[in-house]
C-alpha positions in Angstrom: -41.4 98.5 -119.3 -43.3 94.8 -119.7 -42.4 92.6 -122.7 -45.7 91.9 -124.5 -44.1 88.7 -124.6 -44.7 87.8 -121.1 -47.3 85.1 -120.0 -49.3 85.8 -117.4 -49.4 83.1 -114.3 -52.5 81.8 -113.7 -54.7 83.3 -111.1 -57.2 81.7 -108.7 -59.6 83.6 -107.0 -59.5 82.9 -103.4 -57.3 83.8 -100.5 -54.6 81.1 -99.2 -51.1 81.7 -97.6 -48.6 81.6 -95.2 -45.2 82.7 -93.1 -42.7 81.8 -95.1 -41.5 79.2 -97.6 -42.1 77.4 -100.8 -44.1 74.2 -101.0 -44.0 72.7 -104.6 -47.9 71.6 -104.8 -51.1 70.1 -103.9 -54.6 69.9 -104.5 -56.3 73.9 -104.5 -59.5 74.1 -102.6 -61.6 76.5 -101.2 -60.7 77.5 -97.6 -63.5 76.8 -95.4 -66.3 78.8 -93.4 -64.6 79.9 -89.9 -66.7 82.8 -87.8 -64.5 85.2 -86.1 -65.1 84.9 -82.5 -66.6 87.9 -81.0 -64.2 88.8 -78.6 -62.2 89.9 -81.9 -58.8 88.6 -80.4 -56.5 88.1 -82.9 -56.0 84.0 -82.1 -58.4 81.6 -81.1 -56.8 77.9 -79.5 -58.6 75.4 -81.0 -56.5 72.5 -79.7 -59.1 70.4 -78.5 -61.6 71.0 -81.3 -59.1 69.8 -84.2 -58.4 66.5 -82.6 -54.6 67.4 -81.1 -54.0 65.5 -78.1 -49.6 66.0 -77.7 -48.5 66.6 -74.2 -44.7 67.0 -74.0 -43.4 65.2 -71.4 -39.5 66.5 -70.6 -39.4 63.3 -67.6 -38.0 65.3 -64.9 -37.4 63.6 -62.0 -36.4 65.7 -59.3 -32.3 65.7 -60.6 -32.4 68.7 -62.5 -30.7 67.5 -65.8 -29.8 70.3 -67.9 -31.2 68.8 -70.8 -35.0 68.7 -69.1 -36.1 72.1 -69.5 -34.7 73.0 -73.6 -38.1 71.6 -74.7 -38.5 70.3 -78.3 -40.4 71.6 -81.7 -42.8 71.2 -84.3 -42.8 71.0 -87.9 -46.0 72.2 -90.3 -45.5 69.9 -93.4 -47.4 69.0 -96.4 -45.9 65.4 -95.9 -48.8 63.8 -98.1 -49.1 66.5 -101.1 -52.9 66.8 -100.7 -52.2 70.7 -100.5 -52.6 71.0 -96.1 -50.2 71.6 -93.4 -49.8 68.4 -91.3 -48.0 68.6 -88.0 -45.2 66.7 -86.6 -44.3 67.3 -83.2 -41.3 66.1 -81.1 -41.6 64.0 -77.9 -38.9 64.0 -75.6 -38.4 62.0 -71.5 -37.7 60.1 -69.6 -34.2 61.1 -69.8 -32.1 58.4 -71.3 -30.5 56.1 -68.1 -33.6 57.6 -65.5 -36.4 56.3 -66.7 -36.7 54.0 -63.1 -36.0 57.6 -61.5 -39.2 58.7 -59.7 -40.8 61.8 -62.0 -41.6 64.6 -60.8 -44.9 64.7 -62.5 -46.1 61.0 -64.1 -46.6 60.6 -67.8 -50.2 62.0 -68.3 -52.8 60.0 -70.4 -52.6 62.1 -73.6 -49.1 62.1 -73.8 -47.8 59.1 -75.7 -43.5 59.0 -75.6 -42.3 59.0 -79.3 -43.0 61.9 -81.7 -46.6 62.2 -83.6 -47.5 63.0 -86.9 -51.2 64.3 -87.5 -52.4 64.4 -90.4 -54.9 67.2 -91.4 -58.2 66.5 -92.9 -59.0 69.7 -94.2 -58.6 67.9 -97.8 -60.5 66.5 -98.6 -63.2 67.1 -95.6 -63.5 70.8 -95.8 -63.2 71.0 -92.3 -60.2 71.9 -90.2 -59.1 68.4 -88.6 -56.3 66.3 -87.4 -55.6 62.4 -87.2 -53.0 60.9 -85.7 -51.1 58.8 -88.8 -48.0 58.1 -87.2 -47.5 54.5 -86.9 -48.8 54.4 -90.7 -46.6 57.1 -91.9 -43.5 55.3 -89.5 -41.9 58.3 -88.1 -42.5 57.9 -83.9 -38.5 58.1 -82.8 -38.9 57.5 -79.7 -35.7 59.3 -78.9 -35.0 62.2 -76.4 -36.0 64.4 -78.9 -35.3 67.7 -79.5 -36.1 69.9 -83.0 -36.9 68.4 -86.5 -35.9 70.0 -90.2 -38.2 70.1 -93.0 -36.5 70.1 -96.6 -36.9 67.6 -99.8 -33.4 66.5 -99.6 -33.5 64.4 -102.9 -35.4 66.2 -105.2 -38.6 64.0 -105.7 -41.2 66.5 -104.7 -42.5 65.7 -100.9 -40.5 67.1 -97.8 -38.4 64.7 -96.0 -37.6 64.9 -91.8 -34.4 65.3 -89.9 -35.1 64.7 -86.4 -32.3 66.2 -83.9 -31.7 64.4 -80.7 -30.4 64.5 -77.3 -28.8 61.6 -78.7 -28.8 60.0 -81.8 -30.3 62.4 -84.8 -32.7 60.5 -87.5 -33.2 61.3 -91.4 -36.7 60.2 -92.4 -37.1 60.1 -96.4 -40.0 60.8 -97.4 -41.3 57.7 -99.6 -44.5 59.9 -101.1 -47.0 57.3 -100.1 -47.9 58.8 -97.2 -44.8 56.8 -95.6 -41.7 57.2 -94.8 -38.3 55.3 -94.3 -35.4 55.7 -91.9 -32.2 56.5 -94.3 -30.0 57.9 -91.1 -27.4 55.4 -91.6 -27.4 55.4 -95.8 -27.3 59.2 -95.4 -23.9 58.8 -93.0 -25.9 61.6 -90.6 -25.3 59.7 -87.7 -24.3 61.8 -84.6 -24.8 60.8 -81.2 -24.2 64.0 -80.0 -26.8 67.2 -78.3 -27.8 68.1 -81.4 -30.8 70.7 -81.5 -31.8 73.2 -84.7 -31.2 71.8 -88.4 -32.0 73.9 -91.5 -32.0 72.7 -95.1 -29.7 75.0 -98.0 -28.0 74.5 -100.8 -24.5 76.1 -99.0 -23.1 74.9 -102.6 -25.0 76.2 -105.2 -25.6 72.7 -106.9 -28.9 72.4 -107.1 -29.5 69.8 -104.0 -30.2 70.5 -100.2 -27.6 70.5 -97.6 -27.9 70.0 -93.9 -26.5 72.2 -91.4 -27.0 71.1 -87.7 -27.0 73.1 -84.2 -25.2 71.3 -81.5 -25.4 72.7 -78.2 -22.9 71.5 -75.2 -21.3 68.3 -74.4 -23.5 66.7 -71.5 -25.0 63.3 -70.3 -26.7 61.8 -67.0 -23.3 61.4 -65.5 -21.5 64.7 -66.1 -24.9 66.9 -64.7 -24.0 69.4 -62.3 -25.4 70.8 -58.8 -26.7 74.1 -59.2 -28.8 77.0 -56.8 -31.1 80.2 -56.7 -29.7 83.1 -55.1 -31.7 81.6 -52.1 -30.3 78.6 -51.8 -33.0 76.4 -53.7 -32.0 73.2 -56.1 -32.4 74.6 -59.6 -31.0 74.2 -63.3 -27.5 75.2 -64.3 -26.8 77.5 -67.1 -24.9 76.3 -70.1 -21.5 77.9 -69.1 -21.4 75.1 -66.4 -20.9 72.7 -69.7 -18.2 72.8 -72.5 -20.0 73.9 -75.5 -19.2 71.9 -79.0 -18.9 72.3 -83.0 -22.1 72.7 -85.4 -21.9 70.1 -88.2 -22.4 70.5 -92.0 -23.4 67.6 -94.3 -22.7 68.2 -98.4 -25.4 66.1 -100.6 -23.8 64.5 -102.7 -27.1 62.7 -104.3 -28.5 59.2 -103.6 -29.5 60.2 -99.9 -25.2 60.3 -99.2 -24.4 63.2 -97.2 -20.3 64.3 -96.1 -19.8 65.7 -93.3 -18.2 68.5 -94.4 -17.8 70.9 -91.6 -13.9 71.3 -91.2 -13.4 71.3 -95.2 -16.2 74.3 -94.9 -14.2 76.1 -92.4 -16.4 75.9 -89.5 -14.2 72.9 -87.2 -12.8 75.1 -84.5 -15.4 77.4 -83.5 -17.7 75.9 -80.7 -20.9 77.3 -79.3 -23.8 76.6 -77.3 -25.9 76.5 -80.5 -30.0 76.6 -80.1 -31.5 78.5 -83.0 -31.0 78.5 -86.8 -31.9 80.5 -89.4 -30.3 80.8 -92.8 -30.2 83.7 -95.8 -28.7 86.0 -97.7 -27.4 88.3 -95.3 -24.7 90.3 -97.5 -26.5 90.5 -100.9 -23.8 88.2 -102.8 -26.4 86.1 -104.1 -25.4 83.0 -101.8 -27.0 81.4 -98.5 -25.0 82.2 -95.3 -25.9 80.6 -91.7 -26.7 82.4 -88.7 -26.7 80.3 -85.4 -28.4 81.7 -81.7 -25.7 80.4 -79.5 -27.1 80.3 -75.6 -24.6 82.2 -73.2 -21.8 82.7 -76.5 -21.0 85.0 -78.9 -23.3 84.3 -81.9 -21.9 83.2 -85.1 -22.5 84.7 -88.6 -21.5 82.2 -90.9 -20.9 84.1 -94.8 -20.3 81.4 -97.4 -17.2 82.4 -99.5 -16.6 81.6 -103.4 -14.5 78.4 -102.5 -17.4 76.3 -101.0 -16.6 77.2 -97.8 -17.5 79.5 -95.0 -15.5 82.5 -92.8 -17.4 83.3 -89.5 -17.9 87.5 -89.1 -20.2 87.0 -85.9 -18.1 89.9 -84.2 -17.3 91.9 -87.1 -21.0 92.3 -88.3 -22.4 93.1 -85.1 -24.3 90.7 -84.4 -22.8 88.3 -82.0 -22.7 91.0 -78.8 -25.8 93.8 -77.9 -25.3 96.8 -78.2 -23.9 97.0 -74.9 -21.2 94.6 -75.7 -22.8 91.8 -73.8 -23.0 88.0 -74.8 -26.9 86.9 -74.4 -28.7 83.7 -73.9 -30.1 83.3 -77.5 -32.4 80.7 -77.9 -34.9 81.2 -81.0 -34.0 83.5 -84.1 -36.1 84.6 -87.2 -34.5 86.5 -90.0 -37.2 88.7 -92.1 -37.2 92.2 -93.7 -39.3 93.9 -90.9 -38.3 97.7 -92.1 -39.0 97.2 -95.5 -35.6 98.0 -97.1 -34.7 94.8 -98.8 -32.5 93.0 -96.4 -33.0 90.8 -94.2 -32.7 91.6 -90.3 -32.6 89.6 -87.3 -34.6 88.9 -84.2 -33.7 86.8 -81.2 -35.1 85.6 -78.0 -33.2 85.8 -74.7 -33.2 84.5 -71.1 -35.2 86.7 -68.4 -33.5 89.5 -67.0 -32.2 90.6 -70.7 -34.0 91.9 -73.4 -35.1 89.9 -76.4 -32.5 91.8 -79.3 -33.6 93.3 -83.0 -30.9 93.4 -85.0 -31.2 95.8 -88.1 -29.3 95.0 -91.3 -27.9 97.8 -93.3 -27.7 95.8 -96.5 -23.9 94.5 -96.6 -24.3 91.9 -94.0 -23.8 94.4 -90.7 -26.0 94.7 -87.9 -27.0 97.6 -85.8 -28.8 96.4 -82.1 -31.9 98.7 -82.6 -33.9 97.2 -79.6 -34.2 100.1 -77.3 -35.5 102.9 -80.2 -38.2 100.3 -81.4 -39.7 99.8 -78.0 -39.0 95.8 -78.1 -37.0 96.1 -74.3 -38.5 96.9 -71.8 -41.7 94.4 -72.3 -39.2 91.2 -72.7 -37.6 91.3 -69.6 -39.2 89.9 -67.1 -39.6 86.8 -70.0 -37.5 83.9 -71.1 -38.1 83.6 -75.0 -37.8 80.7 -77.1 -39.9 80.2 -80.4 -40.7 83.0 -82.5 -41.0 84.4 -85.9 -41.6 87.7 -88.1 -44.9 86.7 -89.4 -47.5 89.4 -91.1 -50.7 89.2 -88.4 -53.3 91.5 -90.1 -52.0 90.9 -93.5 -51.5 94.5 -93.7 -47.7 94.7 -95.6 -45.5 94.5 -92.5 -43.8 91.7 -90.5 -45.3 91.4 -86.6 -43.5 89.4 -83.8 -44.9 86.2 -81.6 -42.6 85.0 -78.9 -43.3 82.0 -77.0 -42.2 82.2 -73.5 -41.1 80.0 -70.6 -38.9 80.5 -67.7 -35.5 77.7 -67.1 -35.0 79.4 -63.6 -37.3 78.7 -61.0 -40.1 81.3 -61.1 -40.5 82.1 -56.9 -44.2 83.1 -57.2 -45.2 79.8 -58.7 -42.8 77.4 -56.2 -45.2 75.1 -53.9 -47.9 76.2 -56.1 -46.9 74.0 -59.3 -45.1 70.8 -59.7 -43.2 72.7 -62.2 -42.6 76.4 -61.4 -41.5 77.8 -65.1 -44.5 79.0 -66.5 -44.9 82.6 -68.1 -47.3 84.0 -70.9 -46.7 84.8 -73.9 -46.3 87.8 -76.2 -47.7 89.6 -79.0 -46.1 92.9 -80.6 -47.6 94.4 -83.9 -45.8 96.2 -86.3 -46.9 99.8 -86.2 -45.7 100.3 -90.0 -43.9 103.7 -88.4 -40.6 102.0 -87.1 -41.7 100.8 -83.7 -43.6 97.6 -82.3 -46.8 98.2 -79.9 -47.0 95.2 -77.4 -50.4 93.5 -78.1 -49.9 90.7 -75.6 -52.5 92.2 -72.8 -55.2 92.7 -75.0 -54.9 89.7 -76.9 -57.1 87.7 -75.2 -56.9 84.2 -73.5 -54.4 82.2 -75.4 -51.9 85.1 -74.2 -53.2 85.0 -70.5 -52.0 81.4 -70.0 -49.1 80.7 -67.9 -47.4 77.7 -69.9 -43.7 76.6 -70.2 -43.5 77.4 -73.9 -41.0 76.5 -76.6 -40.9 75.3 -79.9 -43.0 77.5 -82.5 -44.1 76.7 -86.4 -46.0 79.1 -88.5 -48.3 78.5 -91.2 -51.8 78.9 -92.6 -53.4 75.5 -91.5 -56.7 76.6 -92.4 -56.0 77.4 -95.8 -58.0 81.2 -95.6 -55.0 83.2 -96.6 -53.4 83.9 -93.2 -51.0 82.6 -90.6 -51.7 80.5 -87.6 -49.1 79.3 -84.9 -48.7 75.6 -83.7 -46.6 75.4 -80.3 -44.8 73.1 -77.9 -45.2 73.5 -74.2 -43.2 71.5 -71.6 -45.2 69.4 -69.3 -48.4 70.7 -71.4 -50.5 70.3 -74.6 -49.4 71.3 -77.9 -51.2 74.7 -78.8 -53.3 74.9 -82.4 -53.6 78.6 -82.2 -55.8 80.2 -85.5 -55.6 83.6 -86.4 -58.5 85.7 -86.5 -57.3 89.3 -86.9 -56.7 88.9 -90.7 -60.1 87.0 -91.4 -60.9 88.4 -95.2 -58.2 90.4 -95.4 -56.4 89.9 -98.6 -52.8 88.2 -99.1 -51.1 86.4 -102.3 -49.6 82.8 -101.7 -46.5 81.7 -103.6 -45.4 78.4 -104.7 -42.2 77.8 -106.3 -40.7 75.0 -107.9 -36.6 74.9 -108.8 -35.3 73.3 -111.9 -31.7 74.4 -111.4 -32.6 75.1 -107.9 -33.4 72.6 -105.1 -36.8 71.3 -106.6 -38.6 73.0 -103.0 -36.7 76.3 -103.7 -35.4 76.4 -100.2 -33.3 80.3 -100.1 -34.8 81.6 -103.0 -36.0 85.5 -102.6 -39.2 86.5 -104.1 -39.9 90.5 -104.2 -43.7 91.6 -104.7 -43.8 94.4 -106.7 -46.9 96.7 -106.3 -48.4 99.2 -108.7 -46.7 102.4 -107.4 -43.2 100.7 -107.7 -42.9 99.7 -103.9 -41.3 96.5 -103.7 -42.2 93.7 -100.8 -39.2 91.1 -99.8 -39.9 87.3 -98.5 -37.5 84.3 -98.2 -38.3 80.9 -98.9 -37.6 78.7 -96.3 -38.7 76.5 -93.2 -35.9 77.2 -91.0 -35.8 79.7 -88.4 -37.7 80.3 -84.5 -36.9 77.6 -82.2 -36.4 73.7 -83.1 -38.9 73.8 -85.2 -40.1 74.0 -89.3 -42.5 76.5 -90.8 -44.8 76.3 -93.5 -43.5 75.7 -97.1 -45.2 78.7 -99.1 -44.7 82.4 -98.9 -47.4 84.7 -98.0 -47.6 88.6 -98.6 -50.2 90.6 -97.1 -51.6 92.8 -99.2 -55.0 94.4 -97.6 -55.2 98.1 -98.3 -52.1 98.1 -100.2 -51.9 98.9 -104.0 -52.6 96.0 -106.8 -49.8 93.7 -107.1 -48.6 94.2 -110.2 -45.4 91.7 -110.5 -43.0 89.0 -108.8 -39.3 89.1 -108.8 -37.8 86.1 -107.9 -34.2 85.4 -106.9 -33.1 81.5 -107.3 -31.2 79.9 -105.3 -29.0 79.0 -108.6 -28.3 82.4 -109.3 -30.9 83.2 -111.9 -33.4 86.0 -111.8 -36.7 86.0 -113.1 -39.6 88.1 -113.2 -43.4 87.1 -113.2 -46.2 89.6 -114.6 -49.1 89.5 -112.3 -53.4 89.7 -113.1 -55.7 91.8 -111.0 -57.1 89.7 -108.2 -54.5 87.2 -108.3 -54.2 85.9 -104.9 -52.5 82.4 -105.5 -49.8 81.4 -108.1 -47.3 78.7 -108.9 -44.1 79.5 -109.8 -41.6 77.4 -112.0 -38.3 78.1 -112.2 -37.1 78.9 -116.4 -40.4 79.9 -117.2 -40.1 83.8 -116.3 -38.7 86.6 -118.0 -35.0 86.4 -117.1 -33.1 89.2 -116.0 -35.3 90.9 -114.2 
């Protein structure tokens, strides 16, 4: 029963969301007038049109380093607070010590070496547009670079960087002025390592975000290695042809000073080839565990403990082998409640030749490889996957799959055709709402006809019109502004929250959407997850076709539990933490 007591949240009559996440404000606005192309494909690429002109440039020159063909990410960030997604993207060649090697293919004009921030113009224009703000904004590393973390790190209400390197990693603070400052050495993050995914938590319950970093094998110019095809040709080596190395995690201890904690937190003497990161809930104990995609290597399932620390169950949950018993070559991961049941599952992208694997979560933190019965197999094969997400495409209730593809092995069919032979296209699989996934990826269109060398993936509703579009990396090509079109007017709720006793972003908090006949929809908070990259800071429900919502229950990442009354036709609230009904 409702307490008459209860406030309602205020309501605002007009459709916004996204993916996942939890940005803590902005400016509201009306999204604006976008026709749905007539072809009726679910995405349209409107790269050129915004004004995004990134080419990734990996500065191969003919060597085969094995750090050319990882790729790098993208971040979708309200970095100015005007209530828009702005886009960061990570730049990566020439390879540090080659750059008077020959390339293989010569810096093309729209590529510019350093990373790029563009700023989107949608507020206060009305239209959807990008501007390059970067040297303004002072956040162009120009290192090799390789993913970036989005999280406000001290509390002050606009999301901060951390840039991850083959090389030296950089912490960007964000000065909210549209500017930002390089704190890497105040913040004692400094690690001239591989490093590759971060994610933001609050591992220790305290109220401020922690850093938890990906490193992948232990590698320079001089150590690289001489590998083959089957036939003979010069190609890349794998990563078992490298010694893999130790994740790191960094305790906040306030005033932008981080520890590097990662042997007090248990976590010193398990190496891994470590790509993708996603963090959660994964055993219901009310605290944030780690899960890292580790390439070629048992994946690790990192459950924090009541002493601060963490014990790693990767085995003993299932979820480091198939089902088949077999280590894969995980790159990206996403963690999302695709069944419906409460928990959060798991969903990872492998090399070509495997399958990409589902992992199903029974509740307590174990995992069942249910790949085969939901039809996800077969189609992923002939693929190497990277970026991807669970991510509702029609609005419609349940999570669908996008997997960005591109091969690290030389692709015969393309050799003497391309000056880079990796390219493959890349996939679409919708939800069917009955347990299995129908691959959409043939009758999608053109933006899933394209043969590009894909990698790094962010979600996010740029346009502001209630539904969630795709921003992607591709090596040796442009950066991808993909809109979604097959949930134009179809109706979603966007939820902001804002910690008190929590980080202020919310970062791990759970919020459960509970609809009039009692059915109960789960969503994360959080920009970690797919493939070097950072999603959109707000959490989007589909709702089209479903019953009213009628409440929120939200989880907090400092334990409390609150509940939220909702209006008819509310489709965008703000959420403080404390001002709930508690107990929920």
């Amino acid at each position: 029963m409702r307490s008459s007591r209860r406030r309602p949240v205020s309501l605002v009559l007009f459709l916004t969301g996204t993916v996942a996440g939890c940005d803590p404000g902005g400016q509201e606005t009306a999204p604006p007038t976008q026709e749905v192309p007539p072809s009726g494909f679910p995405f349209e690429d409107v790269t050129a049109s915004v004004g995004v002109d990134f080419h990734q440039y990996p500065g191969a020159t003919g060597q085969y380093y094995f750090v050319e063909p990882v790729g790098s990410g993208v971040a979708l960030l309200d970095f100015d607070s005007d209530g828009d997604l702005d886009i960061y993207l990570v730049q990566a060649g020439p390879v540090p010590g080659a750059a008077e090697e020959t390339p293989i293919i010569p810096l093309v004009e729209a590529s510019t070496l350093g990373n790029r921030l563009y700023e989107n113009r949608l507020i206060p224009d009305g239209d959807l547009r990008f501007v390059d703000t970067t040297d303004r904004a002072g956040v162009g590393d120009d290192g090799y670079g390789m993913g970036v973390a989005v999280g406000d790190a001290d509390n002050d209400g606009d999301p901060d960087l951390f840039v991850t390197n083959f090389g030296a990693d950089v912490f960007y603070r964000n000065d909210g002025d549209s500017r930002f400052t390089d704190v890497t050495s105040l913040a004692g993050t400094i690690d001239d390592r591989w490093s590759t995914s971060a994610a933001f938590l609050d591992y220790d319950r305290d109220g401020d975000l922690d850093l938890f970093v990906a490193a992948y094998v232990r590698f320079n110019r001089s150590t690289n290695k001489t590998c083959f095809t089957a036939d003979g040709r010069r190609d890349y080596c794998s990563p078992e042809s490298f010694n893999p190395t130790v994740d790191r995690l960094y305790r906040n201890d306030g005033g932008w000073r981080f520890t590097d904690v990662t042997d007090a937190a248990g976590m010193g003497d398990a190496a891994g080839n470590g790509l993708g990161v996603t963090v959660e809930d994964f055993n219901a104990d009310g605290r944030t565990d780690i899960y890292v995609a580790n390439d070629q290597g048992a994946n690790h399932l990192w459950l924090s403990d009541d002493d601060g620390g963490f014990r790693e169950v990767g085995v003993m949950s299932g979820s480091a082998y198939n089902a088949t018993g077999q280590v894969e070559a995980s790159m990206g991961v996403s963690a999302g409640d695709f069944d419906g049941d409460g928990d959060p599952d798991l969903f990872m992208t492998h090399l070509k030749g495997q399958t990409n694997t589902l992992y199903r979560n029974d509740g307590t933190g174990h995992f069942m490889d249910v790949t085969g019965m939901l039809a996800l197999g077969s189609a992923s094969r002939p693929h190497t996957g990277f970026g991807t997400a669970w991510f509702d495409l029609e609005n419609d209730g349940d999570l669908d799959l996008f997997i960005a593809n591109g091969a690290v092995t030389l692709m015969r069919e393309q050799v003497g055709d391309s000056a880079y032979p990796y390219a493959q296209r890349n996939q679409l699989f919708r939800n069917d709402g009955g347990g299995r996934f129908e691959d959409l990826s043939g009758m999608a269109g053109p933006v899933f006809q394209v043969e590009e060398v894909s990698r790094g993936a962010a979600f996010g509703d740029l346009d502001n019109d209630g539904d969630t579009d795709i921003v992607m990396s591709n090596n040796y090509g442009p950066a991808r502004v993909l809109l979604n079109r097959a949930a134009d007017g179809a109706a979603s709720l966007s939820v902001t929250l804002t910690g008190s006793s929590s980080p202020r972003d919310a970062a791990g908090a759970t919020v459960g959407l509970r609809l009039e006949d009692g059915r109960v929809i789960w969503r994360r908070c959080g920009t970690d997850g797919s493939y070097l990259s950072a999603g959109d800071a707000r959490i989007l429900f589909g709702v089209e076709g479903l019953p009213e919502p009628a409440e929120l229950l939200v989880r907090w990442p400092s334990g409390r539990i609150e509940s939220f009354p909702l209006e008819a036709a509310t489709r965008r609230v703000s959420l403080v933490e404390g001002q709930g009904e508690s107990g929920a």
